[in-house]
C-alpha positions as CSV (number, residue, x, y, z in Angstrom):
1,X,80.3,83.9,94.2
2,X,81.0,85.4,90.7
3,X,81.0,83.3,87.8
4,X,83.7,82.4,85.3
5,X,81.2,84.7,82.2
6,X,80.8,87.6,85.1
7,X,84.3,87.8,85.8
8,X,85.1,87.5,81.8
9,X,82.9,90.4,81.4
10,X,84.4,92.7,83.9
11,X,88.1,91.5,83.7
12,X,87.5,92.4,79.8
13,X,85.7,96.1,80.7
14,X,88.3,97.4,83.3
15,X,91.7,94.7,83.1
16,X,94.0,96.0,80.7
17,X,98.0,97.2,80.8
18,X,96.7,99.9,78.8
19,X,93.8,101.1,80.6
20,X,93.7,104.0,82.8
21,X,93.8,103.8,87.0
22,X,95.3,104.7,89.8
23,X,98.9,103.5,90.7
24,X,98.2,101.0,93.7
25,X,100.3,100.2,96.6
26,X,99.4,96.9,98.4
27,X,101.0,96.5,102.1
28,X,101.1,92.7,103.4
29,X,100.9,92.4,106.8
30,X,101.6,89.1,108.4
31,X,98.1,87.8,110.0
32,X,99.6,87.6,113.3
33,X,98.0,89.6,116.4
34,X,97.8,93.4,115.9
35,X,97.8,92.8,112.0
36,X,94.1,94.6,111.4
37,X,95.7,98.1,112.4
38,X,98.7,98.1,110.5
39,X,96.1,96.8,107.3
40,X,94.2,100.2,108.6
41,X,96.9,102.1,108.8
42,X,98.0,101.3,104.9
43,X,94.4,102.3,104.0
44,X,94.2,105.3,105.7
45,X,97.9,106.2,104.2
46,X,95.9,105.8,100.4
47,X,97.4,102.1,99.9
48,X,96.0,98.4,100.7
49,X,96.3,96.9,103.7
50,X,96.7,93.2,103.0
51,X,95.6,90.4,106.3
52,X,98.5,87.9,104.9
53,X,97.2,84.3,106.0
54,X,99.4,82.8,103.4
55,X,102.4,84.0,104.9
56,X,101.6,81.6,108.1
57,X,102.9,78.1,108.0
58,X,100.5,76.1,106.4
59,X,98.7,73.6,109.6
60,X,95.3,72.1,108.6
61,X,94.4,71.5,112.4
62,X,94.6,75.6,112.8
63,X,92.7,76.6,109.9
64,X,90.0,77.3,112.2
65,X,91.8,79.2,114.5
66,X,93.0,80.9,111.7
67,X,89.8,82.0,110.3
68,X,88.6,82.9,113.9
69,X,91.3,85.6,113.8
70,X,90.9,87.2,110.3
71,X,87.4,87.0,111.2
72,X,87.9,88.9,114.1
73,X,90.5,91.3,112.4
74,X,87.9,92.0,109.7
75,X,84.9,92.7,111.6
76,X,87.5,95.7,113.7
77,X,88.5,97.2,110.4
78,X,84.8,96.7,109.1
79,X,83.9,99.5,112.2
80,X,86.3,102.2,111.3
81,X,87.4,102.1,106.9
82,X,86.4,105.6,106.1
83,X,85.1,105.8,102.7
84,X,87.4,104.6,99.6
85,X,89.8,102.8,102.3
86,X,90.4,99.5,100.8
87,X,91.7,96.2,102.8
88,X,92.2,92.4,101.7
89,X,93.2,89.2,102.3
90,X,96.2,86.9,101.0
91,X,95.7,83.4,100.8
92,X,96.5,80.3,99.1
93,X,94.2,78.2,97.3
94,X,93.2,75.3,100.0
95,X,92.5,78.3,102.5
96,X,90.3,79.9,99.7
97,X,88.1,76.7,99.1
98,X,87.8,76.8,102.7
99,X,86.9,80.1,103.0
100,X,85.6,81.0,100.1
101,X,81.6,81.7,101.4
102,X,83.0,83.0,105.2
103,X,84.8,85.7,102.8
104,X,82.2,86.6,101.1
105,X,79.7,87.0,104.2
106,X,82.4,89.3,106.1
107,X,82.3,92.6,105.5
108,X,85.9,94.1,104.4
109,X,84.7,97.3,103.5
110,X,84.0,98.1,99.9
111,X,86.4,96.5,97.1
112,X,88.2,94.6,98.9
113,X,91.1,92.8,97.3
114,X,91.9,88.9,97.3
115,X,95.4,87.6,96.5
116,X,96.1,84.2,95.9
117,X,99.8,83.2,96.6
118,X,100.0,80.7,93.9
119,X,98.2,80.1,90.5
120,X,95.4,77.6,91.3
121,X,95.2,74.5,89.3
122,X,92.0,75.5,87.9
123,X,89.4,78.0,88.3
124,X,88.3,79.3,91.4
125,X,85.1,80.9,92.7
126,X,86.0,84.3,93.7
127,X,83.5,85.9,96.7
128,X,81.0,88.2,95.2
129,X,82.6,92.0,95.1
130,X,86.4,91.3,95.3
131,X,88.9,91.6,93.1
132,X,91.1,89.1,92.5
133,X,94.9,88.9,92.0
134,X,97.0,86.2,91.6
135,X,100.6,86.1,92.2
136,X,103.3,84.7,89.0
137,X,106.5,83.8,89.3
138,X,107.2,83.3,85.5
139,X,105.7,83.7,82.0
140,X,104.0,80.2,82.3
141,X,101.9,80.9,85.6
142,X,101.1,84.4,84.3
143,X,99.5,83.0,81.5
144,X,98.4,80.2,83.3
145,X,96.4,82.8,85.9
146,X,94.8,85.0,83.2
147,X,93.2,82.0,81.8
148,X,91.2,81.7,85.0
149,X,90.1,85.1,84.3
150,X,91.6,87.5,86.9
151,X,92.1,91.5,88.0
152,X,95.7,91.4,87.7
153,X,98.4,89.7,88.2
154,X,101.5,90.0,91.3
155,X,105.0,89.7,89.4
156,X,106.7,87.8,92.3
157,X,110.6,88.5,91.4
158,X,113.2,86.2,93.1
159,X,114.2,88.9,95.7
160,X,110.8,88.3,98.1
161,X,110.7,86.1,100.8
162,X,109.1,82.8,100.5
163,X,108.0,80.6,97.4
164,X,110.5,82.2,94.3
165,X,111.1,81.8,90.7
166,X,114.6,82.5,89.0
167,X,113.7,86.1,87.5
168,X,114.4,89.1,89.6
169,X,111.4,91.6,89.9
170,X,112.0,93.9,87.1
171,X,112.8,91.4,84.4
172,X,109.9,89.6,85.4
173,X,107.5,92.8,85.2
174,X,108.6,93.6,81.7
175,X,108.1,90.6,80.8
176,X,104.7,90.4,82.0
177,X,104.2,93.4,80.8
178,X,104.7,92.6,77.4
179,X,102.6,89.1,77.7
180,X,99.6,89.4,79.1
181,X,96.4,92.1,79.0
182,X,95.8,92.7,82.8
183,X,97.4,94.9,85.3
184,X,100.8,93.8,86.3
185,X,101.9,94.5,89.9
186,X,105.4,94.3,91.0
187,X,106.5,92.4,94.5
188,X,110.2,92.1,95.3
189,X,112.5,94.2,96.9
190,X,110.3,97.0,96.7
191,X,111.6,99.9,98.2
192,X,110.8,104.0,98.2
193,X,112.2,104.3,94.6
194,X,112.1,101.0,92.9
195,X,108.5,101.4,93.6
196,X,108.7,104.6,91.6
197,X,110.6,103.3,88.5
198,X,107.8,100.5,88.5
199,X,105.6,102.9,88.2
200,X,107.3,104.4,85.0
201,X,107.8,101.2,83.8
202,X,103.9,100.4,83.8
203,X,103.4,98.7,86.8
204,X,99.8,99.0,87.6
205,X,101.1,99.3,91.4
206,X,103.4,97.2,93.7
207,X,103.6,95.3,97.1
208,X,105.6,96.4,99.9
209,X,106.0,93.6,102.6
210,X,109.6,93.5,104.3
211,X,110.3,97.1,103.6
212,X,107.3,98.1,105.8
213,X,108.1,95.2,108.6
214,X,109.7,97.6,111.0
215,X,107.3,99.9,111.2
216,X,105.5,101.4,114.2
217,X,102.3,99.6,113.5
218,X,104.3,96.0,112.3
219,X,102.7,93.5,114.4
220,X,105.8,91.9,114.7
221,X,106.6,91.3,118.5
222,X,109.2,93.4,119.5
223,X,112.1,90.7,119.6
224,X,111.8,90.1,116.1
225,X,112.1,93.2,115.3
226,X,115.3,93.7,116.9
227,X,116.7,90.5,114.8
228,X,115.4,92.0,111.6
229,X,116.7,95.8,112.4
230,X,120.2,95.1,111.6
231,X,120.0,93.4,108.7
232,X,121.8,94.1,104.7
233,X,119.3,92.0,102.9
234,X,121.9,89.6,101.8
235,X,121.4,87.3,105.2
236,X,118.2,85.8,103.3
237,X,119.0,82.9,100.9
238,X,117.6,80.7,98.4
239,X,116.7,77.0,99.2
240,X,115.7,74.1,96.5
241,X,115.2,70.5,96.8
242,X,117.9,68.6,94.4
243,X,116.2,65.7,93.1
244,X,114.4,65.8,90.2
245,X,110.6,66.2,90.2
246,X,108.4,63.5,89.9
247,X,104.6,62.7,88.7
248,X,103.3,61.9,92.4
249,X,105.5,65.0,93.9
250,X,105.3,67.8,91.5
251,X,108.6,70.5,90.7
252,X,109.6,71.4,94.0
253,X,109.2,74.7,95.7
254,X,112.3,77.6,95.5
255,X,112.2,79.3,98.9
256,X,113.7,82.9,99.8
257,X,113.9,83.0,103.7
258,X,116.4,84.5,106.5
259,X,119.2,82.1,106.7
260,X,120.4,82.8,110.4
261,X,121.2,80.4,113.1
262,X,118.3,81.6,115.5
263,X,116.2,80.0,113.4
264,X,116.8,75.8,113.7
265,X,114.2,75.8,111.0
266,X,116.0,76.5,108.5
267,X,118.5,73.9,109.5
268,X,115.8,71.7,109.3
269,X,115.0,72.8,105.3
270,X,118.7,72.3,104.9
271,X,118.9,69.1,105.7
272,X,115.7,68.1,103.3
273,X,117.3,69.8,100.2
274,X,118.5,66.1,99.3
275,X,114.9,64.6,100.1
276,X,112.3,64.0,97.5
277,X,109.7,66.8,96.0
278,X,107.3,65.9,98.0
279,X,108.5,65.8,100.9
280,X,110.5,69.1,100.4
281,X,107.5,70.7,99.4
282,X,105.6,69.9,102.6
283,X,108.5,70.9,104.4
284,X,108.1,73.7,103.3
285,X,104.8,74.3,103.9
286,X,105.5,73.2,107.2
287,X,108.4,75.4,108.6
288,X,108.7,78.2,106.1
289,X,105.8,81.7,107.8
290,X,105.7,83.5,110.3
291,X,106.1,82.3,113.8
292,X,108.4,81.4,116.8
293,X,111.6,81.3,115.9
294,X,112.7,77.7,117.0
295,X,109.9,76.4,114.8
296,X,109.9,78.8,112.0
297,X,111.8,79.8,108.9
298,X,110.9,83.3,108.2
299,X,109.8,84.8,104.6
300,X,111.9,87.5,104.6
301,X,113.1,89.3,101.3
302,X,116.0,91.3,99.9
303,X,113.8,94.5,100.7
304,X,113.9,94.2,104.3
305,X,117.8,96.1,103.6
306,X,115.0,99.0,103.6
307,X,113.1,98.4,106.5
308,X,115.3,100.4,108.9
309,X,116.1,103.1,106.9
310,X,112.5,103.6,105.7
311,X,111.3,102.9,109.5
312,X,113.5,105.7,110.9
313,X,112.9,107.7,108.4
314,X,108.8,108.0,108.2
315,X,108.0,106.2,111.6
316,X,104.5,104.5,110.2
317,X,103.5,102.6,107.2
318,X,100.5,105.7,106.8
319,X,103.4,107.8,106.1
């Protein structure tokens, strides 16, 4: 595992705004079954095909099935990345601590990316050989991450699915942008050409999740699929608890998922708005991934307006 004065080191050689590199394009791909080729199929395309295990609902009793499967997934990929194909894994931090070493004893090919879905309360051990991005969801967390000492930082704007903040992607970028000294990527409604304009606005690369989620290789079954295809964008909404936070509870979670009445989860969230913090919060964690839809909320984003279009258009992610 790399230490806090390694990663110093490095994060102050090659992490600046500034500093010359490639445009990146991370692809998240829900760690559901089928996940490892789409993640190939991003690499092979030039981008970064992303196992998402934090966009499952969080259940300590499957962790270990959990980790079975990425295992699996990653020891596939591990036989067939071609040279300078690059693949990773999104977590959050309790899956991290978990499986921090197992990460770092896989093989995911060489530089393989980690993103953490939320800013950990304090430093993390990073496996030996990643690089490590952290996602932000305002100037406070941004700060907060590149305190622990990371590759960059994921501006998560209000139009993604799951946990949001209150600024949209491109006033949170430029904010970023302007705050802190490591790469800032852009997630949110990332489409064909807002990925481009990030790009001129000194993005150091983005992340395209519900745009890509109809693709050939999605390994979203089929009936999901056909609920997504139709959809604007403006079926997803916003949910918040309405109490007030509190010491033992925390501030409670912002959620963006698809508000549709397939899924009785999200009648369920609903229903808790007027609950405490806590228990809203672990509601969330509960209800709001990927999964059956009678059990699940779905983390989908304005983006997936996109997915169609962009689906019919190029066929593949790769493309």
């Amino acid at each position: 595992m790399n230490t806090q004065n390694e990663r110093t080191q490095e994060s102050t050689a090659t992490s600046t705004n500034k500093a010359p590199g490639a445009f990146e394009c991370l692809v998240l791909v829900p760690l559901l079954a089928g996940a490892e080729r789409m993640a190939l199929e991003a690499a092979r395309g030039g981008g970064i095909g992303i196992l998402d295990a934090a966009s499952l609902p969080v259940d300590r009793s499957t962790e270990a099935t959990v980790w079975a499967q990425l295992r699996r997934q990653a020891r596939w990929l591990a036989d067939r990345l071609h040279s300078g194909e690059r693949v990773g894994v999104r977590c959050n931090a309790p899956q991290l601590c978990a499986w921090g070493e197992l990460l770092g004893s896989e093989s995911f090919g060489a530089e393989p990316v980690l993103v953490l879905d939320h800013v950990p309360r304090v430093n993390t051990a990073t496996p030996a050989g990643w690089s490590l991005l952290v996602e932000a969801r305002s100037v406070e967390e941004a700060e907060r991450a590149e305190a622990l000492v990371v590759d960059g930082i994921l501006a998560c704007g209000n139009e993604a699915g799951g946990t949001v903040g209150q600024d949209a992607t491109f006033i949170l970028t430029q904010k970023l942008l302007t705050t802190v000294d490591v790469p800032v990527y852009a997630r949110g409604g990332i489409g064909q050409y807002s990925a481009a304009a990030c790009r001129a606005g000194g993005c150091r690369g983005v992340v395209l999740d519900d745009a890509v989620l109809l693709t050939s290789e999605s390994p979203l079954p089929s009936a999901w699929k056909q609920q997504l295809r139709m959809l604007m964008g403006h079926e997803t909404a916003v949910f918040s608890c309405l109490q007030s936070p509190t010491a033992s509870g925390g501030p409670a979670v912002s959620v963006r998922v698809l508000d549709r009445p397939v899924l009785m989860a999200v009648a369920r969230l609903k229903k808790m708005v007027r609950e405490s913090c806590a228990s809203w919060n672990s509601a969330v964690d509960k209800h709001v991934g990927w999964g059956p839809p009678e059990e699940c909320a779905w983390p989908v984003g304005q983006a997936m307006a996109s997915a169609k279009t962009l689906a019919e258009r190029w066929g593949t992610v790769r493309a």
